[in-house]
ROTORVO-128162 format. One line per field, with one value per atom (N, C-alpha, C): residue number from 0; atom name; x, y, z. Coordinates in steps of 0.05 Angstrom, whole numbers, padded with zeros to 5 digits. Each point is the difference from the previous one (the first is absolute). Layout:
pos <- NUM	...
site <- CA	...
xx <- X	...
yy <- Y	...
zz <- Z	...
***
This chain:
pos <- 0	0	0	1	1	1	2	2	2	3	3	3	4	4	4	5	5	5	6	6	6	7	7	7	8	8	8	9	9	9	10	10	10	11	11	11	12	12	12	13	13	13	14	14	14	15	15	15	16	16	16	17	17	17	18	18	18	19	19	19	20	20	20	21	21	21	22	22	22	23	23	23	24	24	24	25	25	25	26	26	26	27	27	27	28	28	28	29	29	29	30	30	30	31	31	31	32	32	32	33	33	33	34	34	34	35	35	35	36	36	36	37	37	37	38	38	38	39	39	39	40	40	40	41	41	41	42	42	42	43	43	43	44	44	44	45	45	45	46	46	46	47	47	47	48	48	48	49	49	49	50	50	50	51	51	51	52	52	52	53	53	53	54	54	54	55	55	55	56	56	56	57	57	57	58	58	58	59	59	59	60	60	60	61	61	61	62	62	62	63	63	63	64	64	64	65	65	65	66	66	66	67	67	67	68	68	68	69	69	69	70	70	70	71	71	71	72	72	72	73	73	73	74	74	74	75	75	75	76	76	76	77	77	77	78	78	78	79	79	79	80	80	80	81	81	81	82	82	82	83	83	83	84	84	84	85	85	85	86	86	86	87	87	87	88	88	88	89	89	89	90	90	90	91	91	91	92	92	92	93	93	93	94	94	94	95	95	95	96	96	96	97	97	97	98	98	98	99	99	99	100	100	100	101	101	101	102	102	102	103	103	103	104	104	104	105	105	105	106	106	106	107	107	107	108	108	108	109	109	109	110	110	110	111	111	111	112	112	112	113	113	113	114	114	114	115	115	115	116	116	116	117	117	117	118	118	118	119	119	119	120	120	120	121	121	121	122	122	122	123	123	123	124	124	124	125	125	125	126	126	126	127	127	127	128	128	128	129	129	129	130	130	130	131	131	131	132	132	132	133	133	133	134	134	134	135	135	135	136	136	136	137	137	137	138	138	138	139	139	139	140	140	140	141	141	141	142	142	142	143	143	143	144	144	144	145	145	145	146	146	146	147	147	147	148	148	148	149	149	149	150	150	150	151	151	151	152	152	152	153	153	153	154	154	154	155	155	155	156	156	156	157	157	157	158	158	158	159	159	159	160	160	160	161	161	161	162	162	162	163	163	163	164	164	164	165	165	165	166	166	166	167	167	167	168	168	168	169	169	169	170	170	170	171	171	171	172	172	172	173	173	173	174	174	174	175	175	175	176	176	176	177	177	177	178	178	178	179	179	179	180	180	180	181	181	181	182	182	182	183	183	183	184	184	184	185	185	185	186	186	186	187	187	187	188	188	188	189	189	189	190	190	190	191	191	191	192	192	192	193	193	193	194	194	194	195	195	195	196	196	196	197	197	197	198	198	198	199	199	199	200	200	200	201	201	201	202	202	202	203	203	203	204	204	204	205	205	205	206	206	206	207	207	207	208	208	208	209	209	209	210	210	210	211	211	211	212	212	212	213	213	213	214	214	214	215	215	215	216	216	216	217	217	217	218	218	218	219	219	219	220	220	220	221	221	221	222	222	222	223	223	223	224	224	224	225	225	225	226	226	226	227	227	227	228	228	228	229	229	229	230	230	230	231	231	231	232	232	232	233	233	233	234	234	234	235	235	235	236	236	236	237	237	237	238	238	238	239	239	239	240	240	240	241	241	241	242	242	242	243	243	243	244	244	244	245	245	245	246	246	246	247	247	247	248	248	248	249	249	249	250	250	250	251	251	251	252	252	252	253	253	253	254	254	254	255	255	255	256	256	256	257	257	257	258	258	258	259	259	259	260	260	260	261	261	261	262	262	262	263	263	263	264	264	264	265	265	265	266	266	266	267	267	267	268	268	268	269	269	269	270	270	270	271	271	271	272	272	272	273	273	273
site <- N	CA	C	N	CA	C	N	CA	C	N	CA	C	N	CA	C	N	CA	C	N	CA	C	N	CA	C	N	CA	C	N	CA	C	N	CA	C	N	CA	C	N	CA	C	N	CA	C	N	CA	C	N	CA	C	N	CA	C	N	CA	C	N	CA	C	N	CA	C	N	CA	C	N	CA	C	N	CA	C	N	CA	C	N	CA	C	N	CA	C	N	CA	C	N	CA	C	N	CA	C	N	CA	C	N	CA	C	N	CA	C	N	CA	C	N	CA	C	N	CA	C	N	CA	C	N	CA	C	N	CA	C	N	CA	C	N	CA	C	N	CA	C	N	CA	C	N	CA	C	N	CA	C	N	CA	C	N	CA	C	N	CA	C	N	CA	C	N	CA	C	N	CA	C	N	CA	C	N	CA	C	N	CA	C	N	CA	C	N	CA	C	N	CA	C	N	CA	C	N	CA	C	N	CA	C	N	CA	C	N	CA	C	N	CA	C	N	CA	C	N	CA	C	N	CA	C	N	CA	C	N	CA	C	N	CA	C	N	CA	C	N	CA	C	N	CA	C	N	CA	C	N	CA	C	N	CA	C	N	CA	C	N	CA	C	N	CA	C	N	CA	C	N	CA	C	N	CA	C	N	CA	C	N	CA	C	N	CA	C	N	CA	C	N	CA	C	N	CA	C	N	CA	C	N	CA	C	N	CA	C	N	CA	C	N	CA	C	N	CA	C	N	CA	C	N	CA	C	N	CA	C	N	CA	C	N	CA	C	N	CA	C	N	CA	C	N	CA	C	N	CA	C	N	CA	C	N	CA	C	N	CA	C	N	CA	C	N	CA	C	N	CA	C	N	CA	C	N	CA	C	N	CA	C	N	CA	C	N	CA	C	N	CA	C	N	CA	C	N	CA	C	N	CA	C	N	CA	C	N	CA	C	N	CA	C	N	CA	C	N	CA	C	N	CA	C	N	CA	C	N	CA	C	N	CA	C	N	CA	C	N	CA	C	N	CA	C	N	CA	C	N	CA	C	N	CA	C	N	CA	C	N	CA	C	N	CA	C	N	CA	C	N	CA	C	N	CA	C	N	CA	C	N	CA	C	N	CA	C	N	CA	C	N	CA	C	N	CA	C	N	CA	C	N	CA	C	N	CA	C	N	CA	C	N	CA	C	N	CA	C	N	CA	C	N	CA	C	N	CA	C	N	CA	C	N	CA	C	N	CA	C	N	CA	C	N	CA	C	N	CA	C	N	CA	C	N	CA	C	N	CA	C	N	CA	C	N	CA	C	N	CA	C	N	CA	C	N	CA	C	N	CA	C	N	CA	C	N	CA	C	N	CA	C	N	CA	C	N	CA	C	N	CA	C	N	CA	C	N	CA	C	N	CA	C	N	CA	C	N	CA	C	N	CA	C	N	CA	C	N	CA	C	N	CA	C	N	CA	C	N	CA	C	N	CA	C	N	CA	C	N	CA	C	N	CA	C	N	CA	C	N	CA	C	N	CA	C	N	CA	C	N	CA	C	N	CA	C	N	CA	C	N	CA	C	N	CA	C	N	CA	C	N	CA	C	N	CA	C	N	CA	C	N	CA	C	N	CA	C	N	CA	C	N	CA	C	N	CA	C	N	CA	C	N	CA	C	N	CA	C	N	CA	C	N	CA	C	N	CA	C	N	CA	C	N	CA	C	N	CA	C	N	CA	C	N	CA	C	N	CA	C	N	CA	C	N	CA	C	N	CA	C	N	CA	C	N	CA	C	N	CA	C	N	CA	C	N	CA	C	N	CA	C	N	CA	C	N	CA	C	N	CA	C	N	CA	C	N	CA	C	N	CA	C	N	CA	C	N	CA	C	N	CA	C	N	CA	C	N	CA	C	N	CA	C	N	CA	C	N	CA	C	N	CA	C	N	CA	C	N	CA	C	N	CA	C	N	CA	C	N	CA	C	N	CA	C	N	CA	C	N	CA	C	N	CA	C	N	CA	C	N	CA	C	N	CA	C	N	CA	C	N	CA	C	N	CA	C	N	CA	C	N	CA	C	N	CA	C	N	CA	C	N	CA	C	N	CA	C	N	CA	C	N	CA	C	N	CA	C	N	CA	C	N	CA	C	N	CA	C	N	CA	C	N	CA	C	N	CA	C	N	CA	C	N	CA	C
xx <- 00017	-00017	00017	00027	00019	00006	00007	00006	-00012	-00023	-00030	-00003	00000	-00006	00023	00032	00018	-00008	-00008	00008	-00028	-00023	-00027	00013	00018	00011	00027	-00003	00031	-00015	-00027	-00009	00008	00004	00010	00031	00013	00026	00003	-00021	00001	-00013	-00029	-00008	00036	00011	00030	00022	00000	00011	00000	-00022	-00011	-00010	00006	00000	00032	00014	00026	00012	-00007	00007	-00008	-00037	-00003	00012	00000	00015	00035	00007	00032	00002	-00013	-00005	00010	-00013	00012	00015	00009	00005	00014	00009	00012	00007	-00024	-00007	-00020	00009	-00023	-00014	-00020	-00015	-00022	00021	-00020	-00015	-00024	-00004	-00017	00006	-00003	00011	00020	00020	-00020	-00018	-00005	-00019	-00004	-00014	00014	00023	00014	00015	00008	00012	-00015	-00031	-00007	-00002	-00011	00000	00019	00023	00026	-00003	00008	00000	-00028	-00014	-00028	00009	00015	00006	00022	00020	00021	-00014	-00016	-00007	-00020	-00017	-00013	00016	00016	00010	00022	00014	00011	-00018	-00021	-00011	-00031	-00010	-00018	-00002	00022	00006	00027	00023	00019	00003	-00017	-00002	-00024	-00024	-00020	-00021	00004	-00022	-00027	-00019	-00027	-00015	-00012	-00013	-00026	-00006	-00031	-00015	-00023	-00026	-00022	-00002	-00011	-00028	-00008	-00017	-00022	-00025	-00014	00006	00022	00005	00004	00018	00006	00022	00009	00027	00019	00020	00020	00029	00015	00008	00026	00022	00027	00008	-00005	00013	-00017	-00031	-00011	00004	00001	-00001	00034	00021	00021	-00002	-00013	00002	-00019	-00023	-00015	00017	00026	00023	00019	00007	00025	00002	-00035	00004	-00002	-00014	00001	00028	00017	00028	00013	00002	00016	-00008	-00023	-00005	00022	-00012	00023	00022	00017	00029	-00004	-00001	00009	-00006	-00017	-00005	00021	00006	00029	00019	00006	00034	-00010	-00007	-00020	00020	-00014	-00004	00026	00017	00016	00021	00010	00017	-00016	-00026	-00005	00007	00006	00006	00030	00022	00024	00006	-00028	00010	-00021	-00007	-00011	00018	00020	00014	00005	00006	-00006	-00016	-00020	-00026	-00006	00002	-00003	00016	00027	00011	00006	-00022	-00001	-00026	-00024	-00028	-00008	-00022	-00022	-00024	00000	-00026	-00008	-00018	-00012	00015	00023	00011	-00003	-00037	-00005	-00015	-00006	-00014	00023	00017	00027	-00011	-00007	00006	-00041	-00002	-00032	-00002	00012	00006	-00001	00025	00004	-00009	-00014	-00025	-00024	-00010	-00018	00013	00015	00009	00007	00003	-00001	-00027	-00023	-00028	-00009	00015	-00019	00005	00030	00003	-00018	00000	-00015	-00037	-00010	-00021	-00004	00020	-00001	00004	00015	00011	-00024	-00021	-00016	-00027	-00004	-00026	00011	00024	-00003	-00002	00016	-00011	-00026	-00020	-00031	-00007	00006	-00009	00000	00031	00008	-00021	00001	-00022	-00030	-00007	-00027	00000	00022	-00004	-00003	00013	00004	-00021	-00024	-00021	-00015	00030	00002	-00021	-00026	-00014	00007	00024	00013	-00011	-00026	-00004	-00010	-00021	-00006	00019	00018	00026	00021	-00013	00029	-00003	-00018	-00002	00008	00004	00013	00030	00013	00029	00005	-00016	00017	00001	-00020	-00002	00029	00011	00023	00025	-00002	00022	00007	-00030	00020	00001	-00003	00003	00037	-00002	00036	00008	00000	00004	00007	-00011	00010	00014	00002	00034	00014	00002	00026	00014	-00025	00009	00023	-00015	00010	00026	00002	00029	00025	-00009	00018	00006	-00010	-00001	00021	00000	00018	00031	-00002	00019	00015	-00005	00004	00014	-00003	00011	00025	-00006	00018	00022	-00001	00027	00013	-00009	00019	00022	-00018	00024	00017	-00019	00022	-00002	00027	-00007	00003	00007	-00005	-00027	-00017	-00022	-00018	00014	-00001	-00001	00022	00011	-00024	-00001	-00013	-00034	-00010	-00027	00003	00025	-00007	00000	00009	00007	-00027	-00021	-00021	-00022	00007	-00029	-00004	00035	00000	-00015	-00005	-00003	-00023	-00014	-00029	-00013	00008	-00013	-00008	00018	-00006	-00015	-00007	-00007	-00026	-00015	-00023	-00009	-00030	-00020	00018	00015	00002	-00004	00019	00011	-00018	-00006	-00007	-00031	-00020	-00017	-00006	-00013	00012	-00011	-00011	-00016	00031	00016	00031	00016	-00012	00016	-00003	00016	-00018	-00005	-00024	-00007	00015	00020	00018	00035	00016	00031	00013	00015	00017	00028	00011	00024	00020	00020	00016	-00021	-00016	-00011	-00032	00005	-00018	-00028	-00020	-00027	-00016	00017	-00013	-00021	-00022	-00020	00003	00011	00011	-00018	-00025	-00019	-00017	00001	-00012	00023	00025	00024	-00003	00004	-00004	-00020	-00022	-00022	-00003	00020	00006	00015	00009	00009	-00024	00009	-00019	-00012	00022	-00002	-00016	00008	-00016	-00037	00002	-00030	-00013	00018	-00009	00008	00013	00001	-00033	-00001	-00027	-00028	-00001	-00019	-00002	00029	-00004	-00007	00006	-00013	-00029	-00007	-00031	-00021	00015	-00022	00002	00026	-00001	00007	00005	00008	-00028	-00010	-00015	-00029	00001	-00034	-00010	00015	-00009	00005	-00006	00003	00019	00021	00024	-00015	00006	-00013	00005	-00018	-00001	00028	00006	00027	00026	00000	00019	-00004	-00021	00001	00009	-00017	00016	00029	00012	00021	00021	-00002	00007	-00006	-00021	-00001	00016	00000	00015	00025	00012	00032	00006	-00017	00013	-00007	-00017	00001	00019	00012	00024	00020	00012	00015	-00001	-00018	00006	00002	-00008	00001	00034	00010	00025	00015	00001	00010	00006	-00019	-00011	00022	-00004	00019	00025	00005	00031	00012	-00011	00008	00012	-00039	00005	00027	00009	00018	00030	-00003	00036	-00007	-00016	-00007	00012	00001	00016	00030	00018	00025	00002	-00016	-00004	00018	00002	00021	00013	00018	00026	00011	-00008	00008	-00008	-00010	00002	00026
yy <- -00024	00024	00025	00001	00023	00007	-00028	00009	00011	-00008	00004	00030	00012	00028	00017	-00015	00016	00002	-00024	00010	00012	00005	00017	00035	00000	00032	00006	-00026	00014	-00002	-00001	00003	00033	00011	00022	00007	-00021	-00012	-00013	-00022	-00027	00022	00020	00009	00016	00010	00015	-00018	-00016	-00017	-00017	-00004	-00010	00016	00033	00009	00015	-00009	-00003	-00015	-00030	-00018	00006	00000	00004	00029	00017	00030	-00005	-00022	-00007	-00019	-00015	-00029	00006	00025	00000	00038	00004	00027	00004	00029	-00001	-00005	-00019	-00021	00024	-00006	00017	-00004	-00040	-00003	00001	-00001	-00002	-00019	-00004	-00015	-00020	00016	-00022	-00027	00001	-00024	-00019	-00004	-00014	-00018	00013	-00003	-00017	00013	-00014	-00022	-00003	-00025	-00033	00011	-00025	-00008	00014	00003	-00008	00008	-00017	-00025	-00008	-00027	-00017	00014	-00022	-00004	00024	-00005	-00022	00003	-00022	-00030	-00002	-00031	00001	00006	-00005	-00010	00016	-00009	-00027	-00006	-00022	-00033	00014	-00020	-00008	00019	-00013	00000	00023	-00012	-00017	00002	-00020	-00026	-00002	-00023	-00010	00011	-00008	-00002	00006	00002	00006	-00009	00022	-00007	00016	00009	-00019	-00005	-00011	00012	00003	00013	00017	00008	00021	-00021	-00009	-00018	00018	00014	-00003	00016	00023	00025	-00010	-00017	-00004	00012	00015	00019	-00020	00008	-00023	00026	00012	00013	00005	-00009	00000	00022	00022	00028	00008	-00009	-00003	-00010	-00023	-00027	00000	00017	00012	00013	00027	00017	-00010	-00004	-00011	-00015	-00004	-00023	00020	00004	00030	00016	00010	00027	00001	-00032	-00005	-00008	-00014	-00006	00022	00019	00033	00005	00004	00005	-00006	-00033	-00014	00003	-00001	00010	00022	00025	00021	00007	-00007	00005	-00010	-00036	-00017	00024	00004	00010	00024	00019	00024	-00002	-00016	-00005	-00008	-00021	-00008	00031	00018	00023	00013	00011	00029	00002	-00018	-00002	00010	-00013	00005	00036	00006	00027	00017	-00008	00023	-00015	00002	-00003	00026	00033	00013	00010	-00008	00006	-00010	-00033	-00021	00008	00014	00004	00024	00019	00028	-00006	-00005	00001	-00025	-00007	-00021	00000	-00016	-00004	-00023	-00020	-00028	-00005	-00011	-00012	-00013	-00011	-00008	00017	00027	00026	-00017	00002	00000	-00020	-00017	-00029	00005	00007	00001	00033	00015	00025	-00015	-00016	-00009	-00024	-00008	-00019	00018	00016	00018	00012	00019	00006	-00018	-00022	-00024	-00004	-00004	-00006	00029	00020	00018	-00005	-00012	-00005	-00019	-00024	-00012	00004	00018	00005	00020	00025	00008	-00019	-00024	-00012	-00032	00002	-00022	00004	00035	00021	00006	00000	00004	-00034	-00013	-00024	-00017	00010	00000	00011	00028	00016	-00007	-00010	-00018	-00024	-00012	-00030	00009	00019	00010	00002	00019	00011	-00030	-00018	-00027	-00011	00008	-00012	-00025	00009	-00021	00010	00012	00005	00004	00007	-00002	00018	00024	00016	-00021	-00013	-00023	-00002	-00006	-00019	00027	00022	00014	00000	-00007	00004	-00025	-00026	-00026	00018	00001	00008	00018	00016	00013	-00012	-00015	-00015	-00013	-00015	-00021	00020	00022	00017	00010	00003	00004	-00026	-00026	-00028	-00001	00008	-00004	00016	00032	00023	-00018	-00018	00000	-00028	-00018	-00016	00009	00021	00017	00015	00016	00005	-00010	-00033	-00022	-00004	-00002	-00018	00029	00028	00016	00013	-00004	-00005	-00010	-00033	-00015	00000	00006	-00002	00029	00022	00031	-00002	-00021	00007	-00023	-00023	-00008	-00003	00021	00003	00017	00022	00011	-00014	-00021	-00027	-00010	-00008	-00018	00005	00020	00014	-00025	-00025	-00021	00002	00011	-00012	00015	00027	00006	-00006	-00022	-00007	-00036	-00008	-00021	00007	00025	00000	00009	00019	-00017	-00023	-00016	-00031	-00006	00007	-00014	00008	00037	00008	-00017	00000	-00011	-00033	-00017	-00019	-00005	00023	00004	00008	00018	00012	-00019	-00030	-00019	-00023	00003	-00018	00010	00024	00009	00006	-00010	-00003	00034	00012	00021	-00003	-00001	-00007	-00025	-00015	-00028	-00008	-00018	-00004	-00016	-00008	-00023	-00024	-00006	-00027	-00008	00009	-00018	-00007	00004	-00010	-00025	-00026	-00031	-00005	-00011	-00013	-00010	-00014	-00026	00010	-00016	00011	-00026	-00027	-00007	00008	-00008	00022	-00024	-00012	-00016	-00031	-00003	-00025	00010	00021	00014	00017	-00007	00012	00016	00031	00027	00002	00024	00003	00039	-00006	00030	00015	-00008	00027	00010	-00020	00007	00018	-00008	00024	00023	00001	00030	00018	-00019	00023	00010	-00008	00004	00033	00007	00027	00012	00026	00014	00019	00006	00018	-00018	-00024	-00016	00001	00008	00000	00034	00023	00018	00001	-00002	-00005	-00002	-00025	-00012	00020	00008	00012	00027	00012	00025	00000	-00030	-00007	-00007	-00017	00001	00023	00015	00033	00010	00005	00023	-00023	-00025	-00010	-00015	-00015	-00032	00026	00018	00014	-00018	-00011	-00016	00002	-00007	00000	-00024	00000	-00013	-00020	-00029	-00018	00008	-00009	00003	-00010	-00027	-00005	00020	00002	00023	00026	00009	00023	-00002	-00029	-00006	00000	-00019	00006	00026	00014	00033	00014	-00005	00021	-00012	-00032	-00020	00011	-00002	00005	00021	00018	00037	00004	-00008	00018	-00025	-00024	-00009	00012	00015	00008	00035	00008	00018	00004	-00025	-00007	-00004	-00022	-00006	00021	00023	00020	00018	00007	00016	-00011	-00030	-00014	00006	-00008	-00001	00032	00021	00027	00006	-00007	00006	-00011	-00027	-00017	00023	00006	00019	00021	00024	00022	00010	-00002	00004	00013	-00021	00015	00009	00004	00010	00022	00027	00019	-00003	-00015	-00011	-00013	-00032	-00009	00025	00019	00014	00024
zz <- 00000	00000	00000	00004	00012	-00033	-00007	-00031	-00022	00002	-00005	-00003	00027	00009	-00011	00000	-00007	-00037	-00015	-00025	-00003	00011	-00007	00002	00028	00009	-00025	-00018	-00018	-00032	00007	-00042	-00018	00023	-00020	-00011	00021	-00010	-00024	00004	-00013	-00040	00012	-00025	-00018	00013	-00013	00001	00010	-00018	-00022	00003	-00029	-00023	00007	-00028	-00004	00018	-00005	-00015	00003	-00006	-00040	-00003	-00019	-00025	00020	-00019	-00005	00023	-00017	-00014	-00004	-00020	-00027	-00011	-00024	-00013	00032	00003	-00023	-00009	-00022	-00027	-00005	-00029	-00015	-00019	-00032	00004	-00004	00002	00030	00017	00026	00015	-00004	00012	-00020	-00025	-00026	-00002	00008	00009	00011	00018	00017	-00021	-00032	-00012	-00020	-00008	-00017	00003	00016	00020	-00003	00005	00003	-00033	-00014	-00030	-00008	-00001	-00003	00002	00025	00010	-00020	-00002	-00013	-00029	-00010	-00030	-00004	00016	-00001	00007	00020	00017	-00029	-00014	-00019	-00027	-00006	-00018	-00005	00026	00017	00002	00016	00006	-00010	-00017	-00021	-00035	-00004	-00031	00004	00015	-00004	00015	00025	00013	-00009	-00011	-00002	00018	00014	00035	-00006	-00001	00001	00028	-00002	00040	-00015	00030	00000	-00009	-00008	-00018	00034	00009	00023	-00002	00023	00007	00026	-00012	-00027	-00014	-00004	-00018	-00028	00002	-00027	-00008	00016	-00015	-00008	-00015	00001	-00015	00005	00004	00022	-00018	00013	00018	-00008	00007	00027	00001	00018	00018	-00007	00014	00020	-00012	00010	00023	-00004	00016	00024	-00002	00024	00024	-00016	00018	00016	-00029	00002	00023	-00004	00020	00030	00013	00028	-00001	-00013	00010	00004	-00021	-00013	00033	00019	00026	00019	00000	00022	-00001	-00024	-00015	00017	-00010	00007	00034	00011	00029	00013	-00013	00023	-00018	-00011	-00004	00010	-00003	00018	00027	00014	00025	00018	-00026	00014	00007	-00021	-00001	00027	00005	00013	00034	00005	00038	-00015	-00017	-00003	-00006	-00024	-00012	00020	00022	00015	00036	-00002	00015	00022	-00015	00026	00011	-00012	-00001	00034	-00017	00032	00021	00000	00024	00015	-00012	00008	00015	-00014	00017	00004	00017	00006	-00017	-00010	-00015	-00008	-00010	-00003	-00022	-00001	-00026	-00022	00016	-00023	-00023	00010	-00021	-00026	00008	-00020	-00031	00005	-00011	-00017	00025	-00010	-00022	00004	-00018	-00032	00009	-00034	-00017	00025	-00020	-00003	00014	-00011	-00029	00008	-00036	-00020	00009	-00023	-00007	00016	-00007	-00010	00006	-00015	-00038	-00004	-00024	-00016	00024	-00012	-00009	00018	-00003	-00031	00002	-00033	-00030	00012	-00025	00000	00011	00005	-00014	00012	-00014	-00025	-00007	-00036	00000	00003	-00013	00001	00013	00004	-00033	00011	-00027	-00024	-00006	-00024	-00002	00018	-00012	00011	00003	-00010	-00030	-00007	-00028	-00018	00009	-00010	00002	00018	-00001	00024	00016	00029	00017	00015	00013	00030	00015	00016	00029	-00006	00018	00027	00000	00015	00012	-00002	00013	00008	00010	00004	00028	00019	00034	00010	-00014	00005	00002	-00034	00000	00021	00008	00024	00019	00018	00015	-00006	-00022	-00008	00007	-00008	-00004	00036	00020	00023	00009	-00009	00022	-00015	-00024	-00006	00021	-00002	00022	00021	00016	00017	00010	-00030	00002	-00021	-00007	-00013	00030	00019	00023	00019	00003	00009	00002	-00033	-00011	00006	-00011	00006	00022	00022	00032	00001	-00002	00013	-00020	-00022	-00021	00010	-00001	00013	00019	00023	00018	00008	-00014	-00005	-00013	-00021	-00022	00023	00022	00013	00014	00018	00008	-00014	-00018	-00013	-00034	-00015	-00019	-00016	-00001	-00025	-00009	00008	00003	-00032	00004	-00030	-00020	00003	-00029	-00009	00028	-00001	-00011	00001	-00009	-00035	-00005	-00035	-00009	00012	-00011	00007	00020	00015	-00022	-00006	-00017	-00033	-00008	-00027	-00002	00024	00004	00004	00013	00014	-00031	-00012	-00027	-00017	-00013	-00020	00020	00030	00008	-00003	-00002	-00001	-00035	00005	-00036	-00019	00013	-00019	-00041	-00001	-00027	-00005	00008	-00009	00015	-00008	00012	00019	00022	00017	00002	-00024	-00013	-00011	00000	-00019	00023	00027	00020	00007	00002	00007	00021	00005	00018	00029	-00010	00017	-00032	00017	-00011	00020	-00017	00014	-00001	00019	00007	00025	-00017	00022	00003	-00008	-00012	00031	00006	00025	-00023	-00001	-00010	00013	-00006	00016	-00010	00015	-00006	-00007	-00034	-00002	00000	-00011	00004	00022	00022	00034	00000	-00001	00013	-00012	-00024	-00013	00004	00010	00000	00033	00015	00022	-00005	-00021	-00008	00005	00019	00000	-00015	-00018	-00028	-00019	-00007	-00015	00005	00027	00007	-00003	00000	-00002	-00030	-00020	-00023	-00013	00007	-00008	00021	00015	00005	-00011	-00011	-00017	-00027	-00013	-00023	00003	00008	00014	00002	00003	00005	-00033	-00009	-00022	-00018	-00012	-00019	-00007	00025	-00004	00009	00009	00015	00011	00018	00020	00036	00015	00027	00008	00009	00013	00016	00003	00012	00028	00022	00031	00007	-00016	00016	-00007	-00019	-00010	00013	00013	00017	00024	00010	00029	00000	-00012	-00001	-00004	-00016	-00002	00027	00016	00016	00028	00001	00020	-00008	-00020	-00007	00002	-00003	00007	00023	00024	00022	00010	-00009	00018	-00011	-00020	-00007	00019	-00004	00018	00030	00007	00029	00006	-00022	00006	-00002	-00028	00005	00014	00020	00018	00025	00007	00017	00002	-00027	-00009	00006	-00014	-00001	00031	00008	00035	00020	-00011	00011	-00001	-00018	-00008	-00003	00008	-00002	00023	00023	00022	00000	-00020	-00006	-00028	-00008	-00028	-00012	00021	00001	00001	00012	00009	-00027	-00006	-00020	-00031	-00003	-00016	00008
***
């Protein structure tokens, strides 16, 4: 409850930093905050041209929409990962690059962490509403379905929270820890439906003469499950099955629980080791 009361008495901290966070993001740049625009566009033109004219990939057909549509069928993936991506690397730097910050004043350290997943979701929320817009014009019927996606967009909110909590405060301990989450995101990214659909994943995989059950594990990814519930709303105009919600909202308030733990656990010498 102390903590509670402390970060309600620090929102007008927490509101300036997070348009800190957002007015330096792309300080300086021509385009501005165009970028946030062109970026994912990028990325969709290369993974398209990669992985459905040269690998051959085609996405599932939108069940009952009918869409069938690579570039779509992309971004619906794209832009909740483009989230999680940028919030963990976000998160892991800002305890380090607000270092005298932390050892001049007192304040809830976690404003910090939570600053820059807010300005990450505010990205994502501009680059989600044009891609609405886009598959209206396409003919996708998507208004229905925009009070689910937000609903989806704060249950991520708060295991993006989670993960950059505990990741934040542990790169201060122990700075390997950096280096170990690119190797983790590049790994986490092809493990999740992005690029590919997740009907090509099998069933069962023997392995050492041992018969895993590869597709119970994978869908144990929790991205794999918000993946598919962000396609569900704006691809398929459909509602995300009950288990797939349970699950999302079970895996993010433990993720922010553990976060919350973990932070709390090493927050104590926080100044010091900084």
């Amino acid at each position: 409850m102390t903590t509670l009361s402390e970060l309600a008495a620090s929102r007008e901290l927490f509101a300036n930093l997070t348009l800190r966070e957002l007015r330096g993001k792309y300080k300086r740049s021509t385009l501005g905050w165009t970028w946030s625009l062109v970026n994912p566009l990028a990325t969709m033109a290369i993974f398209t041209v990669v992985f459905n004219f040269f690998l051959k990939i085609e996405p599932e057909p939108g069940d009952p929409s009918g869409l069938q549509v690579f570039a779509f069928f992309l971004l619906c993936g794209l832009l909740p990962w483009n989230y999680l991506s940028n919030s963990f690397t976000g998160s892991m730097g800002m305890l380090l690059s607000n270092a005298n910050l932390i050892k001049k004043v007192y304040f809830p350290r976690e404003i910090l962490i939570a600053a820059n997943v807010a300005a990450a979701g505010v990205a994502l929320v501009i680059e989600m509403a044009v891609l609405c817009v886009v598959l209206l014009i396409a003919g996708n019927f998507v208004l229905p379905w925009l009070i689910p996606l937000v609903a989806v967009i704060a249950i991520q909110t708060m295991f993006v929270t989670g993960v950059g909590l505990t990741f934040s405060v542990l790169n201060v301990y122990f700075r390997d820890v950096q280096h170990f989450v690119g190797i983790l995101l590049q790994l986490w990214f092809y493990a999740t439906p992005i690029v590919y659909p997740p009907g090509l994943v099998p069933g069962t995989h023997t392995i050492l003469g041992v018969e895993l059950p590869v597709r119970t594990i994978y869908n144990l990814n929790p991205m794999v499950q918000f993946v598919k519930a962000y396609r569900n709303l704006i691809y398929d105009l459909r509602f995300p099955s009950l288990g797939t919600v349970t699950f999302l909202v079970g895996v993010s308030v433990a993720s922010l629980v553990i976060g919350r733990a973990v932070f709390g656990r090493f927050e104590p010498r926080l100044a010091e080791e900084l």
